[in-house]
Phi, psi and omega in degrees: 000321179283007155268352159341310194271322178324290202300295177330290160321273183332335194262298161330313179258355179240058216280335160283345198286173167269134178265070172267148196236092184257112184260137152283140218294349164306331181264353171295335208275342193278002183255276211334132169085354173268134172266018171266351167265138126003289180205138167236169187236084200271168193189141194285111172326318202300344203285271195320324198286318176293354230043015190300087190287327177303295187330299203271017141286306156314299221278322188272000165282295201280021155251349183282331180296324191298345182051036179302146156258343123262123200247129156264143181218113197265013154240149178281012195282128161341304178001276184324301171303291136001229247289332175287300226286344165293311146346331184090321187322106153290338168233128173256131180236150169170204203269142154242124190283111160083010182017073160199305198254038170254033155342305168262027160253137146300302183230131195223151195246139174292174169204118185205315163298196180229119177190152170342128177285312178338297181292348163295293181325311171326321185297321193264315159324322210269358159276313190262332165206159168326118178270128163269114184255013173274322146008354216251038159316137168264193166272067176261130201234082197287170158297175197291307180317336202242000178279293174335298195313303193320294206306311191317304145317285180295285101034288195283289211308009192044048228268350172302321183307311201244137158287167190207100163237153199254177179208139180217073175319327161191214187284197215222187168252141164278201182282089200089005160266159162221157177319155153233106180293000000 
């Protein structure tokens, strides 16, 4: 979600290009349905996680057919930066954590302070065009099914009725993590 206004902007100043989002497939439905991409493009997390090297061979043919001329490469994992420049991609752009691992990006954002990530993802727009860093609303486009759920919800607990604050104390598990109970 904090990269939406990055993906926005770009599509505001770039009304033609092609917009593609390549994600891992756990992280596509939270994209689905925004009109400034193109396309997304999902890949089974194990290629990284497992390592799973034929997975990430497969994964660098069918991004190398795409013919890109540009890649943001929107994680801060040594990896990442790797696999675009495998991609084939001539200008890479993404973070260097620490001025050591954006070595194979063309253009490159330090990542070191402490600040909003939006305004990092920005940082990185801001190699190729102008960034609005007042801009940062995110995105979100749910389906029709899960607006119904909602209303639907809100509506049976009579929740129009009640103050309702919601808390979202942090992040998810990610992918390849585990739990400790």
């Amino acid at each position: 979600l904090m990269t939406t206004p990055l993906v926005r902007q770009l599509r505001m100043q770039f009304p033609d290009a092609r917009i593609d989002y390549l994600a891992g497939e756990s992280f596509i439905g939270i994209l689905e349905g925004n009109p400034n991409i193109d396309s997304l493009i999902g890949f089974p997390e194990n290629v990284f996680l497992k390592r799973y090297i034929p997975g990430l061979f497969r994964l660098v043919a069918k991004i190398r057919k795409g013919r890109y001329d540009k890649i943001f490469v929107l994680d801060r994992h040594w990896i990442f930066p790797l696999t675009s420049f495998l991609f084939g991609i001539d200008r890479r752009i993404g973070f260097d954590r620490k001025g050591r691992e954006g070595i194979l990006l063309t253009d490159k954002v330090r990542f070191e302070e402490v600040r909003h990530e939006i305004h990092y993802y920005l940082d990185l727009l801001s190699k190729v065009a102008r960034a609005d860093y007042d801009d940062v609303a995110m995105d979100f486009f749910p389906r029709e099914e899960d607006v119904v759920f909602a209303d639907r919800f809100w509506a049976d607990n009579r929740l129009s009725e009640k103050k309702v604050v919601c808390l979202a104390p942090g992040g998810g598990v990610n992918p390849g993590q585990e739990l400790e109970l």
